[in-house]
Backbone as CSV, one residue per row, in Angstrom:
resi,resn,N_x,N_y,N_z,CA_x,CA_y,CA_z,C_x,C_y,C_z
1,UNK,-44.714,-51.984,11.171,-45.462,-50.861,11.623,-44.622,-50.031,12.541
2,UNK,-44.030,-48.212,12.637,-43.703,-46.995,13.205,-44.535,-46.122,13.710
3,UNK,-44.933,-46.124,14.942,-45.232,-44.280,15.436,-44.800,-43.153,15.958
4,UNK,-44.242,-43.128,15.251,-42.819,-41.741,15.832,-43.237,-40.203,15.059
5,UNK,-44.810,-40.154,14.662,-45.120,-38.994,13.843,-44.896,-37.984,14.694
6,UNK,-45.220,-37.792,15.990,-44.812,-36.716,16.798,-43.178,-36.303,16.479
7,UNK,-42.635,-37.214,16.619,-40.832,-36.972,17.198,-40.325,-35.946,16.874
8,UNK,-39.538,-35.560,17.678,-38.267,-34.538,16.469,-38.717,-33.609,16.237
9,UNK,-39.904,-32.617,16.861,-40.766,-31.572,15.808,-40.264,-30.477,16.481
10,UNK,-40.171,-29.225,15.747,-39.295,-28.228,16.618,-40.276,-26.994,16.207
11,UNK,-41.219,-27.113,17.175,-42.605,-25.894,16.594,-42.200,-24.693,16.797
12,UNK,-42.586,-23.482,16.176,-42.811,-22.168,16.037,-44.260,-21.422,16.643
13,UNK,-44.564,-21.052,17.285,-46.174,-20.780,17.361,-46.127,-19.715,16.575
14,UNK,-47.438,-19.098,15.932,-47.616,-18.525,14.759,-49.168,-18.178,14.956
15,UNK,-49.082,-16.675,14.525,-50.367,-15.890,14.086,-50.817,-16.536,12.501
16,UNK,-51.904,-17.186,11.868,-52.261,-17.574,11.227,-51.140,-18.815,10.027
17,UNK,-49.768,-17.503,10.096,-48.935,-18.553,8.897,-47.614,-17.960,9.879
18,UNK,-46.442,-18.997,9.712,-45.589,-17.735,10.151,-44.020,-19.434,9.755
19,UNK,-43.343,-19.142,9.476,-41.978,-19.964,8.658,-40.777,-19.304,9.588
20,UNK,-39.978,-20.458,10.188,-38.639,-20.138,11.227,-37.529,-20.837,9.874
21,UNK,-37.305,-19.793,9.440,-36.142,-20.439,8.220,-35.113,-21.379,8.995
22,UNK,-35.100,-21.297,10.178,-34.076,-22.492,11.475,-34.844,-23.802,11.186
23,UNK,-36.080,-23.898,11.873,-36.440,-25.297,11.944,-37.502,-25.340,10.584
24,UNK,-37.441,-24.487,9.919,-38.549,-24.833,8.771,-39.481,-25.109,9.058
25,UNK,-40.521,-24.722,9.975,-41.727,-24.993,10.457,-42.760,-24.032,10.155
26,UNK,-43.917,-24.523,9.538,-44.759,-23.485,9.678,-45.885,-23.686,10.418
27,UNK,-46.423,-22.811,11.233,-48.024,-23.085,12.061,-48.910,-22.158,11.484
28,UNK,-50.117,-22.966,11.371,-51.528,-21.874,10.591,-52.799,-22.185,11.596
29,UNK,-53.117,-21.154,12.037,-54.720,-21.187,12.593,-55.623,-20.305,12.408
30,UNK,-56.913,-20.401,12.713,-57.960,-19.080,12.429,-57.470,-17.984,13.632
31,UNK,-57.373,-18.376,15.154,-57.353,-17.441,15.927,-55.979,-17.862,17.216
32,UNK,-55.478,-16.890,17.456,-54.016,-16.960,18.200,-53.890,-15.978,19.610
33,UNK,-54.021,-16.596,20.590,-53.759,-15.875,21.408,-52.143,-16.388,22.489
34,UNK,-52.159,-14.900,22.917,-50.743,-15.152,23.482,-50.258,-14.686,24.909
35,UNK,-49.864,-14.946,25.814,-49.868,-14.536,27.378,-47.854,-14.778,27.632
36,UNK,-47.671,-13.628,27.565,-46.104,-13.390,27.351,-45.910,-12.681,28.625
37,UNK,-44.261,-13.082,29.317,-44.331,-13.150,30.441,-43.206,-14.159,30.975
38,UNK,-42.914,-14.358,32.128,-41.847,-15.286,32.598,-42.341,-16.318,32.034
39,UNK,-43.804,-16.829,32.051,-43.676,-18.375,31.728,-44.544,-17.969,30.211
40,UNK,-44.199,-17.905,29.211,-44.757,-17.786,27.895,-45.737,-18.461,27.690
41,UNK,-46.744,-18.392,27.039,-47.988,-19.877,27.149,-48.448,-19.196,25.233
42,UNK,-49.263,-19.458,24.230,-49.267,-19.332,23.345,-50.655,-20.429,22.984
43,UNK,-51.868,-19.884,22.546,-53.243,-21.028,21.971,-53.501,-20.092,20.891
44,UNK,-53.734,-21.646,20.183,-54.186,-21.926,18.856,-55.386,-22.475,18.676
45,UNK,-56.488,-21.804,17.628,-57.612,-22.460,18.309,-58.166,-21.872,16.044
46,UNK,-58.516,-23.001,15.718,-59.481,-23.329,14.697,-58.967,-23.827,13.378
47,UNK,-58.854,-25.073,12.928,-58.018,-25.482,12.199,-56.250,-25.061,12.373
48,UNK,-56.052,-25.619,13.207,-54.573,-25.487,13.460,-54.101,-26.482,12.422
49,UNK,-52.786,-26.280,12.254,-52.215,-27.109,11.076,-50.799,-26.720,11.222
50,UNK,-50.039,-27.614,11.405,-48.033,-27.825,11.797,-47.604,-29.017,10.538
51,UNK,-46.319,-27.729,10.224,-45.805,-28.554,9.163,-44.311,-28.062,9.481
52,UNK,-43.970,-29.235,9.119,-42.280,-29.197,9.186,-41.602,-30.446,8.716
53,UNK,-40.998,-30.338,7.368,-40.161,-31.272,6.904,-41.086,-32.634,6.760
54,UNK,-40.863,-33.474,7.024,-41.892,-34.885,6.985,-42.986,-34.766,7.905
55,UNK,-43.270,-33.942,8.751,-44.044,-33.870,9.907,-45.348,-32.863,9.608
56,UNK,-46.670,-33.512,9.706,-47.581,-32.641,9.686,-48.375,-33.489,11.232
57,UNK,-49.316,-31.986,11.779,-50.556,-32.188,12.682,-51.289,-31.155,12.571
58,UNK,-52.628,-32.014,12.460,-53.866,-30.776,12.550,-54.655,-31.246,13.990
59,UNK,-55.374,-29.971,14.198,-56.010,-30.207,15.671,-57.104,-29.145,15.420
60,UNK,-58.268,-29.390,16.060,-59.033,-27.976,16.371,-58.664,-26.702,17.440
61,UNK,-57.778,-27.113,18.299,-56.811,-26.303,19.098,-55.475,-27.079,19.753
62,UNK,-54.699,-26.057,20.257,-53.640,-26.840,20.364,-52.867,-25.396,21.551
63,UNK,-51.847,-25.368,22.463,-51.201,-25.016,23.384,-49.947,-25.360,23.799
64,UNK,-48.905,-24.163,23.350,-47.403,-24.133,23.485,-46.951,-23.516,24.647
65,UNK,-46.483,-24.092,25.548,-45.827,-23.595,27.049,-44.216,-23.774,26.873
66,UNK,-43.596,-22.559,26.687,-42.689,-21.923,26.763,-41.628,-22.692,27.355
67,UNK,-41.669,-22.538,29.127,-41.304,-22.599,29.830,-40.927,-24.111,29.684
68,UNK,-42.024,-24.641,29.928,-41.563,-26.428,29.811,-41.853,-27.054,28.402
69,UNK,-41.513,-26.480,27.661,-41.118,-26.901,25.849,-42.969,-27.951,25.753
70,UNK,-43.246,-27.634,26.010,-44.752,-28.448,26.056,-45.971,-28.439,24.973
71,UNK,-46.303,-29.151,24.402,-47.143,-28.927,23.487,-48.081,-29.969,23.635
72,UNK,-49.927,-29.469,23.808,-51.300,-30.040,23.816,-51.915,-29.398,22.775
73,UNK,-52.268,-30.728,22.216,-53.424,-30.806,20.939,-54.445,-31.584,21.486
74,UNK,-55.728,-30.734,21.180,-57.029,-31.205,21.471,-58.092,-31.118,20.136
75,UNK,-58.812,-31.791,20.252,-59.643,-32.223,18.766,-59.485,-32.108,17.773
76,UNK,-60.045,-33.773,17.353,-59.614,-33.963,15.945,-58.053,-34.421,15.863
77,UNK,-57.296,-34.241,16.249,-56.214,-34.632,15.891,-55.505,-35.601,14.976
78,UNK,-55.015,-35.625,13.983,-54.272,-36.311,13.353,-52.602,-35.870,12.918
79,UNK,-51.965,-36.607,13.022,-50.449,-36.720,12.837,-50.033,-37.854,11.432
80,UNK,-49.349,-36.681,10.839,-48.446,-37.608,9.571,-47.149,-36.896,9.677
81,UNK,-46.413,-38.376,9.118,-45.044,-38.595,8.505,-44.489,-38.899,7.709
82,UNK,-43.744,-38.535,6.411,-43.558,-39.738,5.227,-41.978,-40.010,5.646
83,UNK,-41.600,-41.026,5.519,-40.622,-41.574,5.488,-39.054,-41.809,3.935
84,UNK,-38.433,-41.309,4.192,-37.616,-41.391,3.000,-37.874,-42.124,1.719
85,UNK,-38.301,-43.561,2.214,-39.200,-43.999,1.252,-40.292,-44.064,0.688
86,UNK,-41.137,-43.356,1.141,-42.074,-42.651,0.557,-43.049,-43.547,1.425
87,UNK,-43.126,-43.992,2.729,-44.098,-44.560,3.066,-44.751,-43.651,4.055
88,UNK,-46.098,-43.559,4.397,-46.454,-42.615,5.140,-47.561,-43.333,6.277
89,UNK,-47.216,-42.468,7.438,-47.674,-43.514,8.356,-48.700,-41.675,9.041
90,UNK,-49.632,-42.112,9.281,-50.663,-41.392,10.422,-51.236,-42.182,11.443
91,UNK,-51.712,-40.844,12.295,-52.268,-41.513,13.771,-53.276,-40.591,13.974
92,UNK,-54.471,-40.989,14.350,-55.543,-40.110,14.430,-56.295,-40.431,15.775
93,UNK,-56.387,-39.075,16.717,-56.876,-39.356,17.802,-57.576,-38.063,18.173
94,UNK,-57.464,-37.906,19.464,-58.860,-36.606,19.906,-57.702,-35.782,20.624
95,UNK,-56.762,-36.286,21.911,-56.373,-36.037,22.501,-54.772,-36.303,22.291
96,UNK,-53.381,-35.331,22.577,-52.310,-35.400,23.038,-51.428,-34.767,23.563
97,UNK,-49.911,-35.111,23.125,-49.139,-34.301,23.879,-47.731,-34.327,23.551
98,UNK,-46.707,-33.235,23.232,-45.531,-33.418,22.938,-44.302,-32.651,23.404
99,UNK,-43.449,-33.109,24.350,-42.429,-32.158,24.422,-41.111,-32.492,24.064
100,UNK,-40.857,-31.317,24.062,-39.831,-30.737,23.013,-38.330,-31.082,23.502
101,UNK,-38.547,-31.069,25.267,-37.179,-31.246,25.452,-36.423,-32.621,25.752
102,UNK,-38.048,-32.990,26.304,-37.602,-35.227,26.580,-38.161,-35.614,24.466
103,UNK,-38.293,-35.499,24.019,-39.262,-36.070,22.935,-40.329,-37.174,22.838
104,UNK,-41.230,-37.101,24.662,-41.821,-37.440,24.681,-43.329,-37.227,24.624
105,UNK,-44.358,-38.059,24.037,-45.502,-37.809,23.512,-46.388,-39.525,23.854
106,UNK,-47.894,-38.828,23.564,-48.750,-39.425,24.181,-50.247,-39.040,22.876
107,UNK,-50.815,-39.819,23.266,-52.154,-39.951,22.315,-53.378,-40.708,22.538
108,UNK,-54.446,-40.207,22.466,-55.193,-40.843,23.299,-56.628,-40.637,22.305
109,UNK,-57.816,-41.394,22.208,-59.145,-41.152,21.099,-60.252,-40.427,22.089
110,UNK,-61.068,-39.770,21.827,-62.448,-39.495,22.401,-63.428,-40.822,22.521
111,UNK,-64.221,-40.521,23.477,-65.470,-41.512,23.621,-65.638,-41.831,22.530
112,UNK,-66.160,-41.262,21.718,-67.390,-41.650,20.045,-65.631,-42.514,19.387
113,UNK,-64.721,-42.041,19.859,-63.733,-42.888,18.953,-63.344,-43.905,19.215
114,UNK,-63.128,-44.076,20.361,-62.703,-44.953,21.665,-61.742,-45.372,21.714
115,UNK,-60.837,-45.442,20.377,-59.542,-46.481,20.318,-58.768,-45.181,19.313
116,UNK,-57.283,-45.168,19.699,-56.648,-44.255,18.541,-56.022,-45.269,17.431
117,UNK,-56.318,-44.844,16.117,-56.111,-45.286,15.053,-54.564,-44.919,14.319
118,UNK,-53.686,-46.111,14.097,-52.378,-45.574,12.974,-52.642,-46.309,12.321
119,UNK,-52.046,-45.530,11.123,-51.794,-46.430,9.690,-50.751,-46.114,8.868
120,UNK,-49.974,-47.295,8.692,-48.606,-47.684,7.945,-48.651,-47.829,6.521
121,UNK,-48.555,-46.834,5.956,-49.016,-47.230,4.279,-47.463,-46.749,3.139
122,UNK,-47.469,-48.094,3.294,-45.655,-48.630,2.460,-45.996,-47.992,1.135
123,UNK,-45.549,-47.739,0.147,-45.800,-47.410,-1.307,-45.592,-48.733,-2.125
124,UNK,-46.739,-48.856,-2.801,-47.322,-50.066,-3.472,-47.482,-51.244,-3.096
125,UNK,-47.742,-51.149,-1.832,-48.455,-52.298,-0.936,-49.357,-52.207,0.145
126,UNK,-50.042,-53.132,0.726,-51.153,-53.415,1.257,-50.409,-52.520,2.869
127,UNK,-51.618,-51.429,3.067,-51.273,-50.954,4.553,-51.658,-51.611,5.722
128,UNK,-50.705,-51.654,7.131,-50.612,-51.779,7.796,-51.513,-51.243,8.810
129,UNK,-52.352,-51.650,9.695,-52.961,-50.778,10.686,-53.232,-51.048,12.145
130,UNK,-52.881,-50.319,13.319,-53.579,-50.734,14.277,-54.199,-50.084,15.327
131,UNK,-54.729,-50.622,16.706,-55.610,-49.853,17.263,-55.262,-50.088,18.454
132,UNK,-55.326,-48.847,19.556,-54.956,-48.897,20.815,-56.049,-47.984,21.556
133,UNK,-56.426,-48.101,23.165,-56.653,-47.247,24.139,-55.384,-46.147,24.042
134,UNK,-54.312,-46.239,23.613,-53.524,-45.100,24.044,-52.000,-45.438,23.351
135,UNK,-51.594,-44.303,22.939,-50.263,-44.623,22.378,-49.111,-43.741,22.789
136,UNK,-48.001,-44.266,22.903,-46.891,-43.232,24.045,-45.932,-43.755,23.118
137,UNK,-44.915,-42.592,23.071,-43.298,-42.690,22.333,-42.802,-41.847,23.117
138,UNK,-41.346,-41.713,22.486,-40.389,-41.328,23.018,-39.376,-41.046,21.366
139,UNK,-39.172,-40.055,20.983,-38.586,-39.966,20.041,-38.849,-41.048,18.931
140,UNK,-38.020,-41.347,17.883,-38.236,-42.352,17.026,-37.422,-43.935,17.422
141,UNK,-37.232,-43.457,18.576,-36.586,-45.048,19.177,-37.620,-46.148,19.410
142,UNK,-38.928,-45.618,20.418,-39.333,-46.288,21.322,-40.724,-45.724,20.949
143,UNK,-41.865,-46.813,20.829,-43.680,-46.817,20.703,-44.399,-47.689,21.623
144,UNK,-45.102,-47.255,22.552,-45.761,-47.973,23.294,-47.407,-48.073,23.070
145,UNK,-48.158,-48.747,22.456,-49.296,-49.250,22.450,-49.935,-49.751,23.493
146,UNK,-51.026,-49.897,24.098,-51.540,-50.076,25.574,-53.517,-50.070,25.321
147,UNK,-53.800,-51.099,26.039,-55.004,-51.391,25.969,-55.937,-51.505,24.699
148,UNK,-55.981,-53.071,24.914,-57.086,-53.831,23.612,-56.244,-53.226,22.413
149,UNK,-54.644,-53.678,22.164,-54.188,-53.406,20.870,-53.982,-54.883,19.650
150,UNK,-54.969,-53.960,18.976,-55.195,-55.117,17.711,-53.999,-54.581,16.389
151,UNK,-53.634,-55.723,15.674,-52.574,-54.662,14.335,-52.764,-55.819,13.290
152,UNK,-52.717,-55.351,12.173,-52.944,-56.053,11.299,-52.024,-55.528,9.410
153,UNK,-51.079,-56.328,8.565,-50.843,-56.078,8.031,-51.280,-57.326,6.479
154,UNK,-50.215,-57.066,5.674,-50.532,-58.212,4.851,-50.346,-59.161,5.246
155,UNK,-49.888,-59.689,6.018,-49.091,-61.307,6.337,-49.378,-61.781,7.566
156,UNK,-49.395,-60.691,8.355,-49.839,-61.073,10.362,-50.767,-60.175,10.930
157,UNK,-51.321,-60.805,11.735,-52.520,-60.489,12.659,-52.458,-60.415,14.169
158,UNK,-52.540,-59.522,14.929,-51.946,-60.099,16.217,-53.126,-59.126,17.287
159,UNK,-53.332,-59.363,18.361,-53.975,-59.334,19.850,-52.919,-59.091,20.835
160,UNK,-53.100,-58.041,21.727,-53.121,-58.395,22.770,-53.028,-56.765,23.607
161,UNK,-52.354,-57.134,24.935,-53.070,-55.870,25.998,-51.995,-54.357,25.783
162,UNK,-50.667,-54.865,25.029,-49.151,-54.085,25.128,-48.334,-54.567,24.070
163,UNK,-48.116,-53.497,22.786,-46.976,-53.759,22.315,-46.064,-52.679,22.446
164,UNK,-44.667,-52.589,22.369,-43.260,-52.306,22.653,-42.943,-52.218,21.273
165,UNK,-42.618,-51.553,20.716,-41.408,-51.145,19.462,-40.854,-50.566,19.619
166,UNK,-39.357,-51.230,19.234,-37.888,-50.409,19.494,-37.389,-50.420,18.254
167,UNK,-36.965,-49.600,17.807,-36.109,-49.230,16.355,-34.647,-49.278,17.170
168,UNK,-34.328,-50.626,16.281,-32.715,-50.349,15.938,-32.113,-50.646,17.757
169,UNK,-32.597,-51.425,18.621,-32.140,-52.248,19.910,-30.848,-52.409,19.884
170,UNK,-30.374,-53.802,18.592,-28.955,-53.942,18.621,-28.785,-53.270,17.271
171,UNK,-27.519,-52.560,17.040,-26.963,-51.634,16.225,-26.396,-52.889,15.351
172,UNK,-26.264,-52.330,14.134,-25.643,-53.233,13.180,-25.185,-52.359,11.552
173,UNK,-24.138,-52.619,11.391,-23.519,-51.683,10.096,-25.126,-52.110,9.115
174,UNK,-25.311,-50.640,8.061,-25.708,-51.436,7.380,-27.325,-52.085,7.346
175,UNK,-27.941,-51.861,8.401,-29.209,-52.608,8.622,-29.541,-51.750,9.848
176,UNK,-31.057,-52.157,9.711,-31.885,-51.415,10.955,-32.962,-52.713,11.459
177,UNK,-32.950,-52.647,12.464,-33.549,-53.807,13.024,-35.553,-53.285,13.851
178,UNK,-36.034,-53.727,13.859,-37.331,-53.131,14.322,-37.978,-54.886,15.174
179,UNK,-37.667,-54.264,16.542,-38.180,-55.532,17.683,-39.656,-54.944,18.265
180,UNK,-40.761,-55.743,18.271,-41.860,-56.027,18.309,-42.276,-56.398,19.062
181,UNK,-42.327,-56.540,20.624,-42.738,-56.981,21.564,-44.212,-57.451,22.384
182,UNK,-45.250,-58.305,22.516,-46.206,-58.255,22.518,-46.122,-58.724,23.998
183,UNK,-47.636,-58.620,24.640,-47.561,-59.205,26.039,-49.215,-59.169,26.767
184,UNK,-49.146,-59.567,27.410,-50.420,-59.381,28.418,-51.658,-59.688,27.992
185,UNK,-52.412,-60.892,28.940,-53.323,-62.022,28.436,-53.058,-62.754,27.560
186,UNK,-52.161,-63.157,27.220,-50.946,-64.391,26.349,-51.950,-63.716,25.266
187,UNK,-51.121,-63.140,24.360,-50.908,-62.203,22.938,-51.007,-63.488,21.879
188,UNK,-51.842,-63.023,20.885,-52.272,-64.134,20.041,-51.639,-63.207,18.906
189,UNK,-51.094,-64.229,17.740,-50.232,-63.628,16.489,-50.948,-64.957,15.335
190,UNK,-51.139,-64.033,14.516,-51.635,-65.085,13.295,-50.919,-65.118,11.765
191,UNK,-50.371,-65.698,11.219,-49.507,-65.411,9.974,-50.597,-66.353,8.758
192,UNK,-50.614,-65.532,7.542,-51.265,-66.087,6.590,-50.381,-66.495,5.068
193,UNK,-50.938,-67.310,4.303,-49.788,-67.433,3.422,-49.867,-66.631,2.238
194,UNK,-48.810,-65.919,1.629,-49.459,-65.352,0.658,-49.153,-66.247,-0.637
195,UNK,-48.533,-67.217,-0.747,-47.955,-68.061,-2.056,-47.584,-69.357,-1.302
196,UNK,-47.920,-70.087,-2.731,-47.497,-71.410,-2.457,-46.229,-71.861,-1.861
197,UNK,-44.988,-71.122,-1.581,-43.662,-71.531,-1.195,-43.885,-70.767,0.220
198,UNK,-44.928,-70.410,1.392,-45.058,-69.581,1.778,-45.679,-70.799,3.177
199,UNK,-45.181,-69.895,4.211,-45.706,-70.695,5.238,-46.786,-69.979,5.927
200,UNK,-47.850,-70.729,6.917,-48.843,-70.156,7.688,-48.701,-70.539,9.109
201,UNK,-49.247,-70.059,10.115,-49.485,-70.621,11.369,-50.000,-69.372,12.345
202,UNK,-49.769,-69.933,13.700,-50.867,-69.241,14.773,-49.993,-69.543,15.959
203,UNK,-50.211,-68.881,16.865,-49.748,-68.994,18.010,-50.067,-68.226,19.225
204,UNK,-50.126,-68.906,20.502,-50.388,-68.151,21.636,-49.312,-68.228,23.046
205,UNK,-49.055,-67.194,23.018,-48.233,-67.547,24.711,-48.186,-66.410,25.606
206,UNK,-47.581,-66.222,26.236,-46.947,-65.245,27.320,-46.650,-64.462,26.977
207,UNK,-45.622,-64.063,26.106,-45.347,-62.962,25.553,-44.780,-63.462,23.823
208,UNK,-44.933,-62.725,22.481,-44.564,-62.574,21.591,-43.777,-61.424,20.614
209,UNK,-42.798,-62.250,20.349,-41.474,-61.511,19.821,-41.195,-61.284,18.312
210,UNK,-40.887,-60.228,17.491,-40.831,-60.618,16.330,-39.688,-59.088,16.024
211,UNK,-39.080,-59.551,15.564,-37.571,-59.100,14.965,-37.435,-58.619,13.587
212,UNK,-37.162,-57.512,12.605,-37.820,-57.235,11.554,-36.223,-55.941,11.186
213,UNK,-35.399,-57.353,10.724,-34.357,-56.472,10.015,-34.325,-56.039,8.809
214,UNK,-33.985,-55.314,8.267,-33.874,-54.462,6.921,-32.839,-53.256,6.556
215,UNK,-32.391,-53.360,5.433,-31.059,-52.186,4.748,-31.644,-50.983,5.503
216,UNK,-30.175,-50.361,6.278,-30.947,-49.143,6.490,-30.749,-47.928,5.778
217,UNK,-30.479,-48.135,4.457,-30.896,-47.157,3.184,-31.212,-47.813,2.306
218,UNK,-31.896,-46.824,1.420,-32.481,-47.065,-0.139,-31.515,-47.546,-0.756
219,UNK,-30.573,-47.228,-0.680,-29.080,-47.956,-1.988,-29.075,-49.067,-2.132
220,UNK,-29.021,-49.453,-0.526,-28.814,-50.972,0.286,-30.302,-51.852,-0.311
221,UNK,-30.972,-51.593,-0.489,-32.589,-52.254,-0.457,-33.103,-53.625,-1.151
222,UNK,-32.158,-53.521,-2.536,-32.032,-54.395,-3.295,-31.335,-55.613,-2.884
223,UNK,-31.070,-55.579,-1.587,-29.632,-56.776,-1.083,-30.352,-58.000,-0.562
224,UNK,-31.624,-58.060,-0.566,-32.748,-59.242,-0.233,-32.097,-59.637,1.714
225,UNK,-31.723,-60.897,1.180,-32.102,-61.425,3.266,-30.345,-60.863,3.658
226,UNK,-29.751,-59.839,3.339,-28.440,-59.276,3.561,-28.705,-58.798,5.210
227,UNK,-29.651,-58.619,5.853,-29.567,-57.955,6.990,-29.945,-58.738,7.932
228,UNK,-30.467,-60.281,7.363,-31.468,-61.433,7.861,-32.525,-61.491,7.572
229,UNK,-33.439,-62.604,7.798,-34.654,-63.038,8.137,-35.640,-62.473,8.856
230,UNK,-36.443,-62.256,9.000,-37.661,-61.881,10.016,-37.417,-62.953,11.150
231,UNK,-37.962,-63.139,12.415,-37.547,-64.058,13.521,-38.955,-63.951,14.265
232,UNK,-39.610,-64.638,14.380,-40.505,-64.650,15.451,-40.253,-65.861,16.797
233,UNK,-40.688,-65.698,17.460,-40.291,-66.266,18.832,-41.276,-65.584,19.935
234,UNK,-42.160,-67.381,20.660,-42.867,-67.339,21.382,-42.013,-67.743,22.936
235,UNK,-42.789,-66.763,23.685,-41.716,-67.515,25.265,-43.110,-67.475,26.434
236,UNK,-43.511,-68.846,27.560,-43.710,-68.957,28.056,-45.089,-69.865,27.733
237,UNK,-45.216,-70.936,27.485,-46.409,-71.877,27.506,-46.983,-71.657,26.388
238,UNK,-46.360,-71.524,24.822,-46.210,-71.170,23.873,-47.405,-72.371,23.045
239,UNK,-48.328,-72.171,22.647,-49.413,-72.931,21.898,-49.801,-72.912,20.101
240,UNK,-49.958,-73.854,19.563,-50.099,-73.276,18.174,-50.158,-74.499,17.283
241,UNK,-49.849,-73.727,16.202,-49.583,-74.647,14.634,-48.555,-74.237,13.550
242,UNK,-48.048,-74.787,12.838,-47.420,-74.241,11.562,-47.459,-74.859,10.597
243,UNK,-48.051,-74.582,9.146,-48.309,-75.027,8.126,-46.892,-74.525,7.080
244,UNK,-45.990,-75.661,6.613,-44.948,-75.123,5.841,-45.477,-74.995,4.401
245,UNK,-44.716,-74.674,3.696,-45.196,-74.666,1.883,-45.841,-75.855,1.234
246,UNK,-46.760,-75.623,0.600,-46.956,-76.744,0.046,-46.124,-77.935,-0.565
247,UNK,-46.313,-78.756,-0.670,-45.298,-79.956,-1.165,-46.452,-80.751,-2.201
248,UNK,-46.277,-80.937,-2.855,-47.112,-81.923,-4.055,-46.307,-83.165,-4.089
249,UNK,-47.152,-84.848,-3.748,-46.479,-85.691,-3.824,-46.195,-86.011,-5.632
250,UNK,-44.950,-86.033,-6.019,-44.222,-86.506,-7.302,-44.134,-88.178,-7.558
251,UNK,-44.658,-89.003,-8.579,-44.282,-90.452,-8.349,-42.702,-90.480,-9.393
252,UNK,-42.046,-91.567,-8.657,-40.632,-91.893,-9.906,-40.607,-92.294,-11.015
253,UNK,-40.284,-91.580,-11.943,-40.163,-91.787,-13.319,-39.020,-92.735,-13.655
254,UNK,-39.299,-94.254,-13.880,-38.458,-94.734,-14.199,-37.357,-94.401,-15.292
255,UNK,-36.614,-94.438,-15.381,-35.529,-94.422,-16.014,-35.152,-95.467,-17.181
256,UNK,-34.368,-95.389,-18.342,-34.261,-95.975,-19.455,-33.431,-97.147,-18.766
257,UNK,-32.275,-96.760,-17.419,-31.636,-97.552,-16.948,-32.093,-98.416,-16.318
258,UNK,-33.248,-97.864,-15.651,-34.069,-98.856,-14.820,-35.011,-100.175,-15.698
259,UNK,-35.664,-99.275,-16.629,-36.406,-100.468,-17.464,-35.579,-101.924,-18.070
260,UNK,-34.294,-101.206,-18.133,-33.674,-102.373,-18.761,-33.019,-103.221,-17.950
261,UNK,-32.537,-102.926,-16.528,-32.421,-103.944,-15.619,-33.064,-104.155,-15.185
262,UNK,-34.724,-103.784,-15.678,-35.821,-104.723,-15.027,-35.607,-105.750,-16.242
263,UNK,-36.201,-105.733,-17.285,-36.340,-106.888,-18.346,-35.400,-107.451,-17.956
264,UNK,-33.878,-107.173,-17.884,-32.361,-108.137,-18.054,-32.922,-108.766,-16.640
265,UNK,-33.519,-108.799,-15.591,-33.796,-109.507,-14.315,-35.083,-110.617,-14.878
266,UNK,-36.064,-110.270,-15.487,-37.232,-110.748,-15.670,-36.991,-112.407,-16.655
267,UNK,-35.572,-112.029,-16.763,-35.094,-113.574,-18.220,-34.904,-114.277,-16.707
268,UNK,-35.396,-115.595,-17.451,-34.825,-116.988,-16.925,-33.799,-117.209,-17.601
């Protein structure tokens, strides 16, 4: 799971439609007002809608400040991204915020919503989803999740008060690494099996770690465990179970060799 749909966005403000052949951006709204001046300020107000390259957000209004590269979206909000591989991840909330010059951003749900919603949806597999009081990034490096965050994909299940995602921590030719950090009220993680050669288990501790290397291109993709393993790792009063693959007990099939140095034993 990624929330970096904000990142990187290099807005234009715009009377209904308006295209910066520079950043390829277009902004559309019903009504535009503008207060020009030392400190520029710029609102958007009725079906707003930002598109640029992989990056879309709609809002019922939204506010560009000049001066400090600043951008607030208010209702309704949702944010998408597709990813080179065609996976597309959204985040849907009431409330946020993005600037332009730290690439930092923030997200937050309304009452009736209460929790902001993302969803990780890989192409031709089961999506990813989870839920936070509040979600904060920082470019496409760094995602911070915060209060009552639940996530759930095909394989794991996890609880707890704070997760941390860092894209790509330690650098490595060749591979991209995605570290997972969980914490606060000892973070519960649940793994299910999906096949018989397939392991299950549960665990609770202090904090939970999980490591999630992969080719970092499409060319590369086909290279299976070339970048490693997945790694999970519990630290601090670490509690649980693990169920490995099934095993079916087999009895020994004697052998033609065996039968006959049984009889050749059985003579007096």
């Amino acid at each position: 799971m990624k929330t970096f749909i904000l990142a990187g966005l290099l807005f234009l403000p715009a009377l209904k439609a308006h295209a910066d052949p520079m950043a390829g951006a277009v902004v559309t709204s019903s009504e535009w007002d503008v207060k020009r001046g030392k400190d520029t300020i710029e609102n958007f107000s009725g079906k707003v809608h930002y598109h640029s390259g992989p990056n879309q957000i709609w809002s019922d209004w939204a506010r560009f400040d000049h001066a400090l590269q600043n951008w607030i979206f208010r209702g309704r909000v949702k944010a998408r991204h597709v990813e080179e591989s065609g996976t597309v991840l959204n985040a849907y909330g009431n409330k946020g915020a993005y600037n332009q010059a730290t690439q930092k951003g923030w997200l937050i749900p309304s009452r009736e919503q209460k929790q902001v919603l993302l969803i990780h949806q890989p192409i031709n597999s089961f999506p990813g989803r989870a839920t936070a009081d509040k979600v904060n990034w920082v470019g496409t490096s760094k995602t911070v999740l915060t209060g009552r965050v639940h996530a759930r994909d095909a394989q794991m299940e996890s609880w707890s008060d704070k997760a941390v995602i860092l894209e790509n921590p330690e650098k490595q030719a060749g591979c991209s690494l995605r570290r997972v950090t969980l914490s606060g009220s000892r973070p519960v993680a649940v793994k299910s099996r999906q096949d018989a050669k397939d392991w299950a288990g549960a665990v609770k501790a202090d904090q939970l770690k999980t490591f999630e290397p992969h080719p970092s291109n499409q060319e590369s993709s086909g290279s299976g465990d070339a970048c490693g393993a997945n790694r999970y790792v519990a630290l601090g009063h670490a509690r649980g179970w693990i169920v490995f693959k099934n095993s079916k007990k087999h009895k020994k099939k004697k052998s033609k060799s065996d039968e006959k140095s049984h009889k050749g034993s059985s003579k007096k």
